[in-house]
N, C-alpha and C positions, 0 to 999 in steps of 0.2 A: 419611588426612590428607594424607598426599604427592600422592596420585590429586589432591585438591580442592586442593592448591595447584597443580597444573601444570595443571589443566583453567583458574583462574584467572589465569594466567599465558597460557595462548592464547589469551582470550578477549581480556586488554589487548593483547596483540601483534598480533592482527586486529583492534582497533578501532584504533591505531596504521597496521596496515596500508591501513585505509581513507582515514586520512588523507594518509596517504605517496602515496596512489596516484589522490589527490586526488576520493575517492568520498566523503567527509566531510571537513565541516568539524572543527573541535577540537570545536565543542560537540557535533556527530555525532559524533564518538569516543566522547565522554564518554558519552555518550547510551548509544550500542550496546552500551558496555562495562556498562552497568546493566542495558538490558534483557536481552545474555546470561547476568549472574549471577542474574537474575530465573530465565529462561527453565529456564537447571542446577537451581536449586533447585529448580522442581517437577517438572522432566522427565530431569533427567538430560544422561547425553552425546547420548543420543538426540532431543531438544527443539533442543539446539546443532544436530545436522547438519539438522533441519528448517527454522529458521530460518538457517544458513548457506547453505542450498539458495538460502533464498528472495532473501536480499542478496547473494549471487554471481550470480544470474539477473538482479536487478535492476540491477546494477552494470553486467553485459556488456549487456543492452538500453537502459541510459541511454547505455553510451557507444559501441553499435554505431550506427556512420555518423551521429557525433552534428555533423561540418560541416551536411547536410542539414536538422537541426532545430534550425539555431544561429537561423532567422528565428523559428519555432515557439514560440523560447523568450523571445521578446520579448512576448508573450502572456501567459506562467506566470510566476506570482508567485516561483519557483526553479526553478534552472536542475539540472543534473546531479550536482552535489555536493550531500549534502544535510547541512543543521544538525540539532541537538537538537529542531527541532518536527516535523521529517519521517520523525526515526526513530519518535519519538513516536505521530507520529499511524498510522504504518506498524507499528509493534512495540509501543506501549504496552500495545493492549487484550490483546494475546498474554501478554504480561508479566504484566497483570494477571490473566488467567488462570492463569498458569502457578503464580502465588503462591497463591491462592484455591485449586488442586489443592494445594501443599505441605499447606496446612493442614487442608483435608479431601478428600483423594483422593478423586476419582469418574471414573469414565470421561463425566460429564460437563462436566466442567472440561475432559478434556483433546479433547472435540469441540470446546469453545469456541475452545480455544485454537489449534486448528486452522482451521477455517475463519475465524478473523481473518487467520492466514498465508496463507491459501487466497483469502481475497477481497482481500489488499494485492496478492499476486500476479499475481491475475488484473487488477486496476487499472491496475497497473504495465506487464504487458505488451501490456494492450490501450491505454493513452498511446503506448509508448514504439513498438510495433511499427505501432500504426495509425495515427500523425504519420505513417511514409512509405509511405501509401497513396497510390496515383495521382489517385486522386477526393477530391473536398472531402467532410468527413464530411456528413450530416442531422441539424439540429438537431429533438432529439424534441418542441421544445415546438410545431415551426411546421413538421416535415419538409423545410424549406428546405436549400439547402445551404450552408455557411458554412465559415470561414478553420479551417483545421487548427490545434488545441490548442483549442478552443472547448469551455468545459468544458459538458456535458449535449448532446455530439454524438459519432456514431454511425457507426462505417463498417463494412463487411461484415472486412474483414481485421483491424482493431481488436478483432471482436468474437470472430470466431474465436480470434485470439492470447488473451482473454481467457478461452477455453473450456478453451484450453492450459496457461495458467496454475494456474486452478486444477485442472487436470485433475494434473497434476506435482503439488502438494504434497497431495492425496490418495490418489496413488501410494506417494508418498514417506513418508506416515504408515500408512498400509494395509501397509507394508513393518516399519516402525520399532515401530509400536506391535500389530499383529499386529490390525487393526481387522477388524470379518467387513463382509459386503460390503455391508451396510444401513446402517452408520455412514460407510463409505466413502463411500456414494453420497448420503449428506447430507453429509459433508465437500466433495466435489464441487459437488454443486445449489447449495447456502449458499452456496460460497464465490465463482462464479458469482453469487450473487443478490447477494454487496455488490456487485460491478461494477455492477449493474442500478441499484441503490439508489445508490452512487454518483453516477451519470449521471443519477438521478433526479433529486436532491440538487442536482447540479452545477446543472440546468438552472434550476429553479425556485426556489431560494434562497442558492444561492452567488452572495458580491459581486462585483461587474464596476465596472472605474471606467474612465472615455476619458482621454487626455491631450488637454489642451489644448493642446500644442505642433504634436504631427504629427498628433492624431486617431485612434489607435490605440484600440484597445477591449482592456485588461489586467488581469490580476487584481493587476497591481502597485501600491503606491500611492505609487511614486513612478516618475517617465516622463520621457525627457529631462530630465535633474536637476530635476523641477518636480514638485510633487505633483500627483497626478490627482485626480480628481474619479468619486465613485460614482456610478452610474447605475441599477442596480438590484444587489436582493439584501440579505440583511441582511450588517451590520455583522460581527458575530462569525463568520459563516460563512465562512473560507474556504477554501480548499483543504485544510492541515490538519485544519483542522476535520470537511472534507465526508469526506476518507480515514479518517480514525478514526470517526466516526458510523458509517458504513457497514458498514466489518467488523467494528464491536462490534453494530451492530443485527441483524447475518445471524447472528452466532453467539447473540448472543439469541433471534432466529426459531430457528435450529437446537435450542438446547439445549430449548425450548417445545416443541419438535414430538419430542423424546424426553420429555420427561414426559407428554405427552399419550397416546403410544404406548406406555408400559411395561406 
């Protein structure tokens, strides 16, 4: 009982500390503080330093050499600091796994819930590290090259940091949960394939709106204090959206490709 109050007491102090340190907003405190009591409840202390891993990596690549993607970020519908929809879309479906193992353990809940951490990570680092590539990324729908942060665009060094990514938190669960090395290696592939799926996403159905003021092309929908105007993509789709979709549909693909194999 004392263990479960003082693991709930770190878990408020580093969403606190997120705030303090200006890597969330309050409703992203509130956020992280749910999805880590989510996360303890089916996984334990071991679930926490997985997904600590993953929001302390996130945090140092949002805000490494974040002057050079201060233009970048007039593009992204948020900026560095993230609210309750980013942890969400970034931790939810982890969360939701994590609860769904509470209530009937199986080691495949807890691939699920891995490769959602495994594909927000790999997302994450391939944005935050392939913004300062030297070359303009290629957009996959036209292989043309276009403006840095262009969501469903592609660079050689983006894609790498994204291999890296999840390469780390199936490291990191291969360690924690004593995984053998064929579950490792679809924590890995999966969480890799939401980047893919992602960037899929991004390209073809996430919404894009222009400003009317300067003519910028943003996922914002508002631009020089003026509302912008959509150009393509659906409505409910967006950024949010396309990160959550992603790593809940690769740990789907994943946990399907272990029932198909038992």
């Amino acid at each position: 009982m004392i263990e479960t109050f003082l693991i709930f007491i770190i878990i408020l102090l580093t969403g606190m500390a997120g705030y303090f340190l200006k890597s969330l907003t309050i409703s992203g405190a509130f956020s992280a503080v749910l999805v880590g009591l989510a996360v303890y409840l089916g996984f334990s202390e071991n679930g926490l330093y997985l997904l600590g891993a993953f929001f302390a990596t996130s945090s140092l690549w949002s805000k490494y050499k974040s002057s050079v993607k201060s233009i970048i970020e007039e593009k992204l519908a948020k900026g560095a600091t993230r609210d309750w929809r980013q942890v969400v879309a970034n931790g939810g479906a982890a969360g939701l796994f994590s609860i769904i193992h509470y209530i009937t353990p199986d080691t495949t809940w807890l691939i699920g819930f891995l490769v959602c951490l495994a594909s927000a990570n790999s997302d994450t680092w391939a944005s935050e590290i392939g913004s300062l590539s030297k070359q303009d990324p290629l957009y996959i729908r036209t292989f043309q090259r276009v403006e840095k942060g262009t969501s469903g665009a592609i660079s050689l060094l983006g894609s790498i940091a994204s291999i890296a990514g999840s390469f780390l938190i199936a490291m990191i669960g291969f360690w924690l949960f004593n995984l053998d090395f064929y579950l490792t290696c679809l924590v890995f592939l999966f969480g890799y394939a939401g980047n893919v799926i992602d960037t899929f996403i991004g390209a073809f159905y996430q919404q894009v709106y222009v400003c009317s003021q300067c003519g910028i092309e943003t996922e914002k929908k508002r631009h020089c204090h003026m509302p912008t105007s959509r150009i393509k993509g659906f409505i409910f789709v967006d950024n949010d959206m396309v990160n959550f979709l992603s790593g809940f549909f690769a740990a789907l693909f994943a946990i399907v490709v272990i029932y198909l194999t038992k």
